[in-house]
PyMOL CGO cylinders between C-alpha atoms (Angstrom):
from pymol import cmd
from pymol.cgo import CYLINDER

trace = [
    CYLINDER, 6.56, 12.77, 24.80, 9.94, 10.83, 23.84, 0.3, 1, 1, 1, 1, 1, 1,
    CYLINDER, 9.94, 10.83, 23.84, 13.13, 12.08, 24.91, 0.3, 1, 1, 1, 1, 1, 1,
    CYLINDER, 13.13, 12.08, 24.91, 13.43, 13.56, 21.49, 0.3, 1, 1, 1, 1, 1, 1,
    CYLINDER, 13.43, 13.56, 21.49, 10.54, 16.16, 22.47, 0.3, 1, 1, 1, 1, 1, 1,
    CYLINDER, 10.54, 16.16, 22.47, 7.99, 14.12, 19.73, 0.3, 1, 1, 1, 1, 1, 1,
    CYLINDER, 7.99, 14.12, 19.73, 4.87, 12.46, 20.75, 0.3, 1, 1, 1, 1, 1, 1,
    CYLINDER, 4.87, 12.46, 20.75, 4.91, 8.63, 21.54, 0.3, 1, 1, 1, 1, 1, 1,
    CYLINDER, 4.91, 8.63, 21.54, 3.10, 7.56, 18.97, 0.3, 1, 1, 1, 1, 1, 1,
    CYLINDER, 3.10, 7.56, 18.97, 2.72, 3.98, 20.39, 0.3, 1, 1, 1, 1, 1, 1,
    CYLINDER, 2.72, 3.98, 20.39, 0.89, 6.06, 23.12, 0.3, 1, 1, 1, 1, 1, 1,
    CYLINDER, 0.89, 6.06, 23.12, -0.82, 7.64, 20.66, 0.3, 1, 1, 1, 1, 1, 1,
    CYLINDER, -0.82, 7.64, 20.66, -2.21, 5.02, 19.08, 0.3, 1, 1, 1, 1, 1, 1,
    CYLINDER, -2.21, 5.02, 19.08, -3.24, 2.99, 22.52, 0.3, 1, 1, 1, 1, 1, 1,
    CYLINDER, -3.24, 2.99, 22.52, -5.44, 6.16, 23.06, 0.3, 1, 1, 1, 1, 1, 1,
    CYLINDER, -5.44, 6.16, 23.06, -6.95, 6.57, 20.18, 0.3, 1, 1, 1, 1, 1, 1,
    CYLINDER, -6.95, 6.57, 20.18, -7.76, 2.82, 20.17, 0.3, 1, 1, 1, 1, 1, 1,
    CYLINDER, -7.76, 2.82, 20.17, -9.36, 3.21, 23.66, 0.3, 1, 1, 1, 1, 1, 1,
    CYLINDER, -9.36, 3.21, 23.66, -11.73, 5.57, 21.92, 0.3, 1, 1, 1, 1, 1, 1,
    CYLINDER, -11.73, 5.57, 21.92, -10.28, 9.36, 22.99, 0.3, 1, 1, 1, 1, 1, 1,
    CYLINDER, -10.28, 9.36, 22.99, -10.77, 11.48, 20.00, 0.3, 1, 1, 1, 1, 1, 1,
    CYLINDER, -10.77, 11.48, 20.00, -7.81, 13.99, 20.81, 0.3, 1, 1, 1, 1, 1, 1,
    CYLINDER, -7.81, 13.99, 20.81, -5.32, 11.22, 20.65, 0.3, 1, 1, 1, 1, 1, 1,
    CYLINDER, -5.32, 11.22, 20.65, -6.19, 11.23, 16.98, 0.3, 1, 1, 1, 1, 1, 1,
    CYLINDER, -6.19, 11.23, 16.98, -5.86, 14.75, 16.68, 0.3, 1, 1, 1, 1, 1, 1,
    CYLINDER, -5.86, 14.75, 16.68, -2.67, 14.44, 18.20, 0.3, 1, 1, 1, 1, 1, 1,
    CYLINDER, -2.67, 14.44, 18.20, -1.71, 11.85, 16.15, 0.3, 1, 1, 1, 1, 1, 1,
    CYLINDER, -1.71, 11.85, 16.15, -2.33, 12.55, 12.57, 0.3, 1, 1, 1, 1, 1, 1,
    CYLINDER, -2.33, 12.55, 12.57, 0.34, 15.55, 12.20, 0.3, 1, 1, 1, 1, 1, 1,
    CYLINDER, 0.34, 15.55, 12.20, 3.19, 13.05, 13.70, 0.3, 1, 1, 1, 1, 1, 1,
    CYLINDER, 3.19, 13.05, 13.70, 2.37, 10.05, 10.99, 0.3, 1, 1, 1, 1, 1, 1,
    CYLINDER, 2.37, 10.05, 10.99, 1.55, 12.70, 8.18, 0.3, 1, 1, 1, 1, 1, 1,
    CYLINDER, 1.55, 12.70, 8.18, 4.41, 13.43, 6.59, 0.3, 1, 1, 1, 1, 1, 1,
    CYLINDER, 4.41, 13.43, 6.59, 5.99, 9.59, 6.77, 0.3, 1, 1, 1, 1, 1, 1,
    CYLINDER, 5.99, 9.59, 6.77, 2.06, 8.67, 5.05, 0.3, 1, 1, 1, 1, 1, 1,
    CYLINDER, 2.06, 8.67, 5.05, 2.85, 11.09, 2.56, 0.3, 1, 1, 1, 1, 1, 1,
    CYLINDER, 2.85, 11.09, 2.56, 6.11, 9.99, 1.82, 0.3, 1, 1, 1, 1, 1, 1,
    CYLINDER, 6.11, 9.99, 1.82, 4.24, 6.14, 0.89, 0.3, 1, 1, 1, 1, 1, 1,
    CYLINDER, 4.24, 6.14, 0.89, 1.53, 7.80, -0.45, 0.3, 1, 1, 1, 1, 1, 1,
    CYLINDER, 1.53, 7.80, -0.45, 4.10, 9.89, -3.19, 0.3, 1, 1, 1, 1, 1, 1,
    CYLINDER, 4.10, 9.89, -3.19, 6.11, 6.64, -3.72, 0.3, 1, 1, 1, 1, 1, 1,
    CYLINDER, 6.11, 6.64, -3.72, 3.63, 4.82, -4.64, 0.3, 1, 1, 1, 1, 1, 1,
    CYLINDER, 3.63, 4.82, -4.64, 1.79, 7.09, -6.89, 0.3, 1, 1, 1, 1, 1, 1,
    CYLINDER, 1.79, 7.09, -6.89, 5.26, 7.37, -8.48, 0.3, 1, 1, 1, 1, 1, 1,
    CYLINDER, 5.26, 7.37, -8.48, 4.50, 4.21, -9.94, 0.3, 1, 1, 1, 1, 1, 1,
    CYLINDER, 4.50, 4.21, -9.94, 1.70, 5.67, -11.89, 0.3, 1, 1, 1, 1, 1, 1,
    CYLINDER, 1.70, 5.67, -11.89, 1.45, 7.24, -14.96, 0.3, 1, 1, 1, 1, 1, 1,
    CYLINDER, 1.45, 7.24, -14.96, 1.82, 10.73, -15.33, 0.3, 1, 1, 1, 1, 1, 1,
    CYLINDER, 1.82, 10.73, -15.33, -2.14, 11.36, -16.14, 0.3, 1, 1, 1, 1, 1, 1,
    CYLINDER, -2.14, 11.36, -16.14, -3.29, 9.82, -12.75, 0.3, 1, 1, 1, 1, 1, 1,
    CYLINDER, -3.29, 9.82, -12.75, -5.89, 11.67, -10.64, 0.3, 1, 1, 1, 1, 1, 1,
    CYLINDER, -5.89, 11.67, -10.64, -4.44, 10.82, -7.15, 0.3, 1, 1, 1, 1, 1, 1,
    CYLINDER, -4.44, 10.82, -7.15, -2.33, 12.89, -5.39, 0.3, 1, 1, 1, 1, 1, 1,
    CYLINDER, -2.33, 12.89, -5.39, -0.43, 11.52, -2.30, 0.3, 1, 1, 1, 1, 1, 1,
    CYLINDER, -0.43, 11.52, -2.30, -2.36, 14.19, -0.40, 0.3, 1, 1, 1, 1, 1, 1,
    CYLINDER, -2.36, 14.19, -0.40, -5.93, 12.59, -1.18, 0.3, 1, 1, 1, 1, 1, 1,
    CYLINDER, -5.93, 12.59, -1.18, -4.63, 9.01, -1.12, 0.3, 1, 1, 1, 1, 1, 1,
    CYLINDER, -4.63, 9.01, -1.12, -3.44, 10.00, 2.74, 0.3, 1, 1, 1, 1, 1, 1,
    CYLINDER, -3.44, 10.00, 2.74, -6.82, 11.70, 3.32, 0.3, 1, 1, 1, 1, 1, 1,
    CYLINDER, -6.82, 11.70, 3.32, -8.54, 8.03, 2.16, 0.3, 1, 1, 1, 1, 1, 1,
    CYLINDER, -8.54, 8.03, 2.16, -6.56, 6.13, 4.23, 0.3, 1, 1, 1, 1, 1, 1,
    CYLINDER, -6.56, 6.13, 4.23, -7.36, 8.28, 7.47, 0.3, 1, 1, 1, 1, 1, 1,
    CYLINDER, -7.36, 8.28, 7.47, -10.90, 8.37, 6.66, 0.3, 1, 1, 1, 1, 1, 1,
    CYLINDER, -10.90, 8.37, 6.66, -11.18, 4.54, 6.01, 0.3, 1, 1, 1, 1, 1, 1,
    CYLINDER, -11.18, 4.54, 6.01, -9.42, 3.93, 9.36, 0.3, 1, 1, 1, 1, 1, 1,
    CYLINDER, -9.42, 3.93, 9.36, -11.39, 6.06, 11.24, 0.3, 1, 1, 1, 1, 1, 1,
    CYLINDER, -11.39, 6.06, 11.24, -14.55, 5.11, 9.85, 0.3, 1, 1, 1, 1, 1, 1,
    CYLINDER, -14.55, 5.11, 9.85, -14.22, 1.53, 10.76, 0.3, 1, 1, 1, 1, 1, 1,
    CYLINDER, -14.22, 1.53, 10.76, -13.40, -0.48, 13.89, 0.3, 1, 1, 1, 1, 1, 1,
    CYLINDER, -13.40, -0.48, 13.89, -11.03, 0.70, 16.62, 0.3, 1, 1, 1, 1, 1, 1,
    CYLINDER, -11.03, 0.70, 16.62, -8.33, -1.45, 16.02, 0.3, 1, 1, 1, 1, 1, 1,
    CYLINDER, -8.33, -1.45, 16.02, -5.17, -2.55, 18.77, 0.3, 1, 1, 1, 1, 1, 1,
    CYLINDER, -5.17, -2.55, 18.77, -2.64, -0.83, 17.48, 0.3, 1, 1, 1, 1, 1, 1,
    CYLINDER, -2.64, -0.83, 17.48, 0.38, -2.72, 18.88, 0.3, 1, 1, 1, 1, 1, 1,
    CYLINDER, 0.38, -2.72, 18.88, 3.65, -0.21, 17.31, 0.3, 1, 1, 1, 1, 1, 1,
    CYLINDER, 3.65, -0.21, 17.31, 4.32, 2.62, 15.20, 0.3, 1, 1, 1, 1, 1, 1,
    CYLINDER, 4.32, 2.62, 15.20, 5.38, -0.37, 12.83, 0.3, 1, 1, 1, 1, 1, 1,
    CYLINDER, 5.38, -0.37, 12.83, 1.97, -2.12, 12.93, 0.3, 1, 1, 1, 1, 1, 1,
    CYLINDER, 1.97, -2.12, 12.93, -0.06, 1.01, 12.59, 0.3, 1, 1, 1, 1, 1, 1,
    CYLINDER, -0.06, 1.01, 12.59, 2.13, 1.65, 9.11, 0.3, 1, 1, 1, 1, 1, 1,
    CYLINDER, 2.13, 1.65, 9.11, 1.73, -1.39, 8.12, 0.3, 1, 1, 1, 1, 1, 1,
    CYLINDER, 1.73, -1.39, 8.12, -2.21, -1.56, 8.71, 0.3, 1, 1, 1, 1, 1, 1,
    CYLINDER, -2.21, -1.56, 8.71, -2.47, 2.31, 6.41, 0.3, 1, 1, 1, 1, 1, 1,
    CYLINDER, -2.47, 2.31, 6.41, -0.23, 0.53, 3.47, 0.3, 1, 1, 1, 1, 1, 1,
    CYLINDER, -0.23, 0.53, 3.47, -2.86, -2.28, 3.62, 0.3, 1, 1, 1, 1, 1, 1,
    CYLINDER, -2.86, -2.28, 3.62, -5.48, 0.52, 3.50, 0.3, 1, 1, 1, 1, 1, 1,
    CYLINDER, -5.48, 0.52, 3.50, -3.67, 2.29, 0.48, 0.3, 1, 1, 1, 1, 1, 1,
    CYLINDER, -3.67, 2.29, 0.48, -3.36, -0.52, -1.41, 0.3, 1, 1, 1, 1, 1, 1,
    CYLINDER, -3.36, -0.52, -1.41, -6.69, -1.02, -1.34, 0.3, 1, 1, 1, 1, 1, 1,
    CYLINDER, -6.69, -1.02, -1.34, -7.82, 2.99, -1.77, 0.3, 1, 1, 1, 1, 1, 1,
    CYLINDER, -7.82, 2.99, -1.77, -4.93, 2.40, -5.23, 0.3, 1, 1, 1, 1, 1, 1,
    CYLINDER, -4.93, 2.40, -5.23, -7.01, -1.25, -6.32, 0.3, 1, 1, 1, 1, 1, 1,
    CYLINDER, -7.01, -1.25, -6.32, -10.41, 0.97, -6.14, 0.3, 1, 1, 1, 1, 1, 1,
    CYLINDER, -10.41, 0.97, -6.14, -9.04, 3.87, -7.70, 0.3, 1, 1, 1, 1, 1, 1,
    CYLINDER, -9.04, 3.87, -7.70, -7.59, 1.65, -10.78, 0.3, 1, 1, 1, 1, 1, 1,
    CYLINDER, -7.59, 1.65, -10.78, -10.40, -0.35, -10.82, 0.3, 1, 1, 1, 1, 1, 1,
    CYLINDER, -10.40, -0.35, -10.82, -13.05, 2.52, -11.36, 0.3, 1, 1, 1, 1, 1, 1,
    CYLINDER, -13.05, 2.52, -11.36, -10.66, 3.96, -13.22, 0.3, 1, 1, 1, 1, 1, 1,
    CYLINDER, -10.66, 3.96, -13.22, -10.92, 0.75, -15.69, 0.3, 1, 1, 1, 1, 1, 1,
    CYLINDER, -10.92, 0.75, -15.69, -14.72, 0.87, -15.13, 0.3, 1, 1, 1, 1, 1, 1,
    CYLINDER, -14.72, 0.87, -15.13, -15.29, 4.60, -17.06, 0.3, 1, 1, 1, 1, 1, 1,
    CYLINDER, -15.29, 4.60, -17.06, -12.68, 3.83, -19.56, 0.3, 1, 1, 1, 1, 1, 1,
    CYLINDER, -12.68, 3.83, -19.56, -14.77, 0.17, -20.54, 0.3, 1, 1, 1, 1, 1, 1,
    CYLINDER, -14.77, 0.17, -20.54, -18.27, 2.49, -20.27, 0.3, 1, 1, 1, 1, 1, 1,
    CYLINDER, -18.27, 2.49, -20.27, -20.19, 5.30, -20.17, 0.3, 1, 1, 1, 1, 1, 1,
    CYLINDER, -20.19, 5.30, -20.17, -21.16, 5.70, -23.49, 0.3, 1, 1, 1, 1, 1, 1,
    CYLINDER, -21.16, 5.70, -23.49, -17.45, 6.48, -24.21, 0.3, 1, 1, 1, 1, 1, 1,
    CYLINDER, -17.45, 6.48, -24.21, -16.09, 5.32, -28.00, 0.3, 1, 1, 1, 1, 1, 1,
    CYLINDER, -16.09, 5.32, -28.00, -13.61, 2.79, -27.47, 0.3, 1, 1, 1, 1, 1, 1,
    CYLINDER, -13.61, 2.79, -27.47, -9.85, 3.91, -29.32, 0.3, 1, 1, 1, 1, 1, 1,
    CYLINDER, -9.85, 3.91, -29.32, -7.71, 1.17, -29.40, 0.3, 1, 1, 1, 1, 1, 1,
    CYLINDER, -7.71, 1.17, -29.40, -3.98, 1.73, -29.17, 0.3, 1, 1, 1, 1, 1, 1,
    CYLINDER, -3.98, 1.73, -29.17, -1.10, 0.32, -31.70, 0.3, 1, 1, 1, 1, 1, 1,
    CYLINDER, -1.10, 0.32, -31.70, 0.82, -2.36, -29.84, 0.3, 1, 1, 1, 1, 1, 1,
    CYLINDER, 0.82, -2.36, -29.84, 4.28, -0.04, -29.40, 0.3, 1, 1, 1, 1, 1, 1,
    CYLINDER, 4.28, -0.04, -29.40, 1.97, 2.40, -27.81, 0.3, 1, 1, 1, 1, 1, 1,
    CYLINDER, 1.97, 2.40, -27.81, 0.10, -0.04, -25.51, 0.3, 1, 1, 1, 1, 1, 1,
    CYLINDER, 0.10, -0.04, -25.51, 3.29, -1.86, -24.47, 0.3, 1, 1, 1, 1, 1, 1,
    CYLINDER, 3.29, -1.86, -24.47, 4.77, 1.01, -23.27, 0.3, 1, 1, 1, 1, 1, 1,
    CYLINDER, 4.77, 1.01, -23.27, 2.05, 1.93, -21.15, 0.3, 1, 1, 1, 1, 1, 1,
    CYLINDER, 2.05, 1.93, -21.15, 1.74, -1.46, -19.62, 0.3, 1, 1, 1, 1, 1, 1,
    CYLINDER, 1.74, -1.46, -19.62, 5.89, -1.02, -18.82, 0.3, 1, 1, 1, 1, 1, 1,
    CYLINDER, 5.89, -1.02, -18.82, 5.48, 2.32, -17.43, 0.3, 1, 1, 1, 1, 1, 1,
    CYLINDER, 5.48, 2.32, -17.43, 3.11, 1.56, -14.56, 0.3, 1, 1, 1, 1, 1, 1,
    CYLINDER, 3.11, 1.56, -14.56, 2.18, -0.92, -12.32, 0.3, 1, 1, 1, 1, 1, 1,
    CYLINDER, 2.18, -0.92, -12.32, -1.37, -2.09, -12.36, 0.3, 1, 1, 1, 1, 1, 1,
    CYLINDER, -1.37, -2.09, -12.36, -2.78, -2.18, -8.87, 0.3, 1, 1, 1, 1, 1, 1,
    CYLINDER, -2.78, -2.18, -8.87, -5.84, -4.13, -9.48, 0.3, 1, 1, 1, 1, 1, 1,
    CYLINDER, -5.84, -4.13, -9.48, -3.34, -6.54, -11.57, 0.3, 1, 1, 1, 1, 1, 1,
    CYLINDER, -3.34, -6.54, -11.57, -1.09, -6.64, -8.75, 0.3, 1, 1, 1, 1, 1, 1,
    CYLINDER, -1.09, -6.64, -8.75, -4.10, -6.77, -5.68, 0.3, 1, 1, 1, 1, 1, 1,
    CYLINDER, -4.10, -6.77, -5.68, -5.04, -10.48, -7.82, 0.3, 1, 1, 1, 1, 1, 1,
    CYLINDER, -5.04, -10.48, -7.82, -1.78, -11.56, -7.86, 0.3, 1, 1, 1, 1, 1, 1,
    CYLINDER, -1.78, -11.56, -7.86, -1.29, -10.82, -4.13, 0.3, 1, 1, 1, 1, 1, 1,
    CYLINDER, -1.29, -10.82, -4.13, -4.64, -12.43, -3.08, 0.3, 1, 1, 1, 1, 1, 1,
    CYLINDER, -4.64, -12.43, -3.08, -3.44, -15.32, -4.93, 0.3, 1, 1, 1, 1, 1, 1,
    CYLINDER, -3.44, -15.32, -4.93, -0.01, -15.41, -3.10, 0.3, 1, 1, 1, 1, 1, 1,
    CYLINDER, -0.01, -15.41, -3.10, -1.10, -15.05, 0.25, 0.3, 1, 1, 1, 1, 1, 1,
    CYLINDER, -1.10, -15.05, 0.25, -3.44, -18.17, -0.04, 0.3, 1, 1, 1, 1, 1, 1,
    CYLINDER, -3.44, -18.17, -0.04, -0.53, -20.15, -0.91, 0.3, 1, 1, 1, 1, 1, 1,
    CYLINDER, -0.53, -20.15, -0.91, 1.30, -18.23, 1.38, 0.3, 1, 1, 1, 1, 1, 1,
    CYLINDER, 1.30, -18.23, 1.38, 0.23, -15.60, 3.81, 0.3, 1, 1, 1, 1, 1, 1,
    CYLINDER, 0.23, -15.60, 3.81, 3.32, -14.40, 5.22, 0.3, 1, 1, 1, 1, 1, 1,
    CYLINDER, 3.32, -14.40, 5.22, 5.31, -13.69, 1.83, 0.3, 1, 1, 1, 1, 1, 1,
    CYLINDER, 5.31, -13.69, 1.83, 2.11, -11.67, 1.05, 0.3, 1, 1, 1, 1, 1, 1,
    CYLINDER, 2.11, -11.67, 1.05, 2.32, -9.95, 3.94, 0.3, 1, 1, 1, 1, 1, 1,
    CYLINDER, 2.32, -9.95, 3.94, 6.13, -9.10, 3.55, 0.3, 1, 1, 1, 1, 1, 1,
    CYLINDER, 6.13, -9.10, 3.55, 5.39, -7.71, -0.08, 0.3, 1, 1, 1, 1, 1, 1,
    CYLINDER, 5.39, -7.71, -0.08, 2.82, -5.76, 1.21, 0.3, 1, 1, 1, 1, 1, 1,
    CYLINDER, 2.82, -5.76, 1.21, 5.07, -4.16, 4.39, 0.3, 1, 1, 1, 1, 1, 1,
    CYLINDER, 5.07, -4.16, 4.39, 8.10, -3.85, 1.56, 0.3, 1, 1, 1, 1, 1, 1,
    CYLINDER, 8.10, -3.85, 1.56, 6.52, -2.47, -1.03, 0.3, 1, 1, 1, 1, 1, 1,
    CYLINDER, 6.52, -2.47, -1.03, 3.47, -0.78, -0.20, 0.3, 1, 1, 1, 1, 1, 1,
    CYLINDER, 3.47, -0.78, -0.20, 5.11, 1.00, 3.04, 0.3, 1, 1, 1, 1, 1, 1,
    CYLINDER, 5.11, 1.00, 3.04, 8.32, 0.68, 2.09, 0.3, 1, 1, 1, 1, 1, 1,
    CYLINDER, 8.32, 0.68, 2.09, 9.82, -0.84, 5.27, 0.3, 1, 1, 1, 1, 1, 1,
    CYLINDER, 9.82, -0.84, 5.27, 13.08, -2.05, 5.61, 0.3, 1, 1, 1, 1, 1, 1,
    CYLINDER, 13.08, -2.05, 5.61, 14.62, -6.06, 5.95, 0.3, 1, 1, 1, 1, 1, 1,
    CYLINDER, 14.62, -6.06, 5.95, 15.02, -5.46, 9.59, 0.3, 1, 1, 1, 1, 1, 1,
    CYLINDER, 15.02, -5.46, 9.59, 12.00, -3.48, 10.25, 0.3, 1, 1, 1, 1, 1, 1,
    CYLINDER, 12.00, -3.48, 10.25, 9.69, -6.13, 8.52, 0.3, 1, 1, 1, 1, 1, 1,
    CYLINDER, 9.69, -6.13, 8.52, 11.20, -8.78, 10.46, 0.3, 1, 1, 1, 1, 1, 1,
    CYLINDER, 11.20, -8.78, 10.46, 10.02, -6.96, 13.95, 0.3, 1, 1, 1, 1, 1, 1,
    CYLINDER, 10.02, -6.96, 13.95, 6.89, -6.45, 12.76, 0.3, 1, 1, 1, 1, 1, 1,
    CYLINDER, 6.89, -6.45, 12.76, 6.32, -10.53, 11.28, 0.3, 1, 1, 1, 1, 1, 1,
    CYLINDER, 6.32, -10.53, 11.28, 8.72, -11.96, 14.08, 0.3, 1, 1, 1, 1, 1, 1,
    CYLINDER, 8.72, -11.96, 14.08, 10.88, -13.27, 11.84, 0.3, 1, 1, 1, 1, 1, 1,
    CYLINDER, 10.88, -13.27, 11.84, 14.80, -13.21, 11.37, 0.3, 1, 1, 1, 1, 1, 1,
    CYLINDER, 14.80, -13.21, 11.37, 15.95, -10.57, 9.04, 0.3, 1, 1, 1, 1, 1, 1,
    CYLINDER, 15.95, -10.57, 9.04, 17.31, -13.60, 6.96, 0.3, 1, 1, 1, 1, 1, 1,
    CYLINDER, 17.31, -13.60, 6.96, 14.02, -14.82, 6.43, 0.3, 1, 1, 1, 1, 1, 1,
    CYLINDER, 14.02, -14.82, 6.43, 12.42, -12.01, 5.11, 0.3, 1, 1, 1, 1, 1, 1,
    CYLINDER, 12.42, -12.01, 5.11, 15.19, -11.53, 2.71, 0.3, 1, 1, 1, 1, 1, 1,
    CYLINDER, 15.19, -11.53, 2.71, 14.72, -14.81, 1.33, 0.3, 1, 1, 1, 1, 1, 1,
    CYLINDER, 14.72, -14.81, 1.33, 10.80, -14.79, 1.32, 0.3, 1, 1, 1, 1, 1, 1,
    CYLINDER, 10.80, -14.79, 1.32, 11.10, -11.42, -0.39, 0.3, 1, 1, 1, 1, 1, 1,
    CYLINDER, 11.10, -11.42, -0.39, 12.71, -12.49, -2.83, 0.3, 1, 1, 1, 1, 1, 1,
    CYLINDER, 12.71, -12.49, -2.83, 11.10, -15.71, -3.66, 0.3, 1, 1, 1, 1, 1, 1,
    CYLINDER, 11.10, -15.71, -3.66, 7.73, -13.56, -3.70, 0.3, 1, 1, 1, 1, 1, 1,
    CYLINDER, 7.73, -13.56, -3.70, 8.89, -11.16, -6.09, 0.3, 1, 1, 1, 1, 1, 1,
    CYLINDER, 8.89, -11.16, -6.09, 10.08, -14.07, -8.28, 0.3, 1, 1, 1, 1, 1, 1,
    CYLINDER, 10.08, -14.07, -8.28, 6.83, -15.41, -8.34, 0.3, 1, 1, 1, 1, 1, 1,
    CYLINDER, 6.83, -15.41, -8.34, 4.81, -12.05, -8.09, 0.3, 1, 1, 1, 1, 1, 1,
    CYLINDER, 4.81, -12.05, -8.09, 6.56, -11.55, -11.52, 0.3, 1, 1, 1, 1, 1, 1,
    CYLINDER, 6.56, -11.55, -11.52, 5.82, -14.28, -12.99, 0.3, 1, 1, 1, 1, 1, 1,
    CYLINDER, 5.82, -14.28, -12.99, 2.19, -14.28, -11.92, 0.3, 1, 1, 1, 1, 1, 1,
    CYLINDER, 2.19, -14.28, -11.92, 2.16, -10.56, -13.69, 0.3, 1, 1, 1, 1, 1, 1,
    CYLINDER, 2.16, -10.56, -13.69, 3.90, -11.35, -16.89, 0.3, 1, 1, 1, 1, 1, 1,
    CYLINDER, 3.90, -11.35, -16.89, 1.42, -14.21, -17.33, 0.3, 1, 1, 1, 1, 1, 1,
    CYLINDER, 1.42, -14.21, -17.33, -0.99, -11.47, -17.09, 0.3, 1, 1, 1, 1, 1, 1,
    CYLINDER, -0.99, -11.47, -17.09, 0.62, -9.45, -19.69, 0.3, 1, 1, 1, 1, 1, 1,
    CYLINDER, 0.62, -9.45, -19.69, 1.44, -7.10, -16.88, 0.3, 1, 1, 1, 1, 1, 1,
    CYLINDER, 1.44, -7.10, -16.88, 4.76, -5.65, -15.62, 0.3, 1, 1, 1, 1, 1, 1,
    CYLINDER, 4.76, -5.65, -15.62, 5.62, -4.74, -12.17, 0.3, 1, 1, 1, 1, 1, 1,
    CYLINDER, 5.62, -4.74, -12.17, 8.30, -4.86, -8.89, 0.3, 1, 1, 1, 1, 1, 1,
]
cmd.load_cgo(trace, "trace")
């Protein structure tokens, strides 16, 4: 326990890496409601017809990290930042199948007029759009990626991004913004809007 009377969830997280169950047990009603929290802002993002609630998209993420590897969990910060990896990938394969039924399944294809369709593409991000364009950043650079990805998708702050990358708090704020610039640019190529 901290001083505060919480769980250490540093602690936590070394246990549950070392393979004791109850640590996770322990854990998941501490990190819930922040995971929520991301989960809900980023679903905001949607539009109003999507089938994801922030409760299920939390419920992926802890079933995706339990169901794979113990990993080292080195903070509270690294742990959040590992789940908004995780939910950004749970959002890409939602979209994605998503896209999937709406091409098939025997399903008559409607097109829209072009006022309609633009504002749907303004009104939404498109995760699989924006999973490309990150791919494609972080091979030309995999610690803007990374920044976008703790800013963003978690929803960290300048300071709190810089602990996690090791950076000064200067750097990120310059590195975000030159990957937003060209996160933007990369989307409107792709007739898509987002950040």
């Amino acid at each position: 326990m901290t001083a505060s009377g919480s769980p250490d969830i540093t602690r936590l997280l070394a246990d549950w890496a070392s393979g004791r169950r109850d640590a996770l047990e322990q854990l998941a009603p501490v990190v819930y409601a922040e995971l929520r929290r991301i989960a809900a802002r980023q679903l905001r993002s949607e539009d109003t017809n999507h089938t994801l609630q922030p409760t299920a998209l939390v419920n992926e993420v802890f079933l995706r990290l339990c169901g794979g590897q113990a990993a080292n969990w080195q903070n509270r910060a690294h742990f959040f930042g590992v789940c908004a990896q995780v939910m950004r990938h749970v959002l890409v394969d939602h979209a994605r199948a998503q896209l999937r039924a709406k091409r098939g399944g025997g399903a008559v294809h409607v097109p829209l007029d072009d006022a309609a369709a633009e504002t749907m593409i303004q009104s939404r991000v498109d995760h699989a759009a924006l999973d490309d364009a990150l791919r494609e950043l972080e091979s030309h650079d995999a610690r803007k990626a990374r920044i976008v990805e703790l800013r963003y998708f978690v929803g960290l702050g300048i300071e709190e991004t810089a602990g996690i990358l090791d950076i000064s708090p200067m750097t990120v704020r310059r590195e975000w913004t030159r990957a937003k610039a060209w996160l933007y640019r990369a989307l409107a190529e792709g007739d898509t809007v987002a950040l």
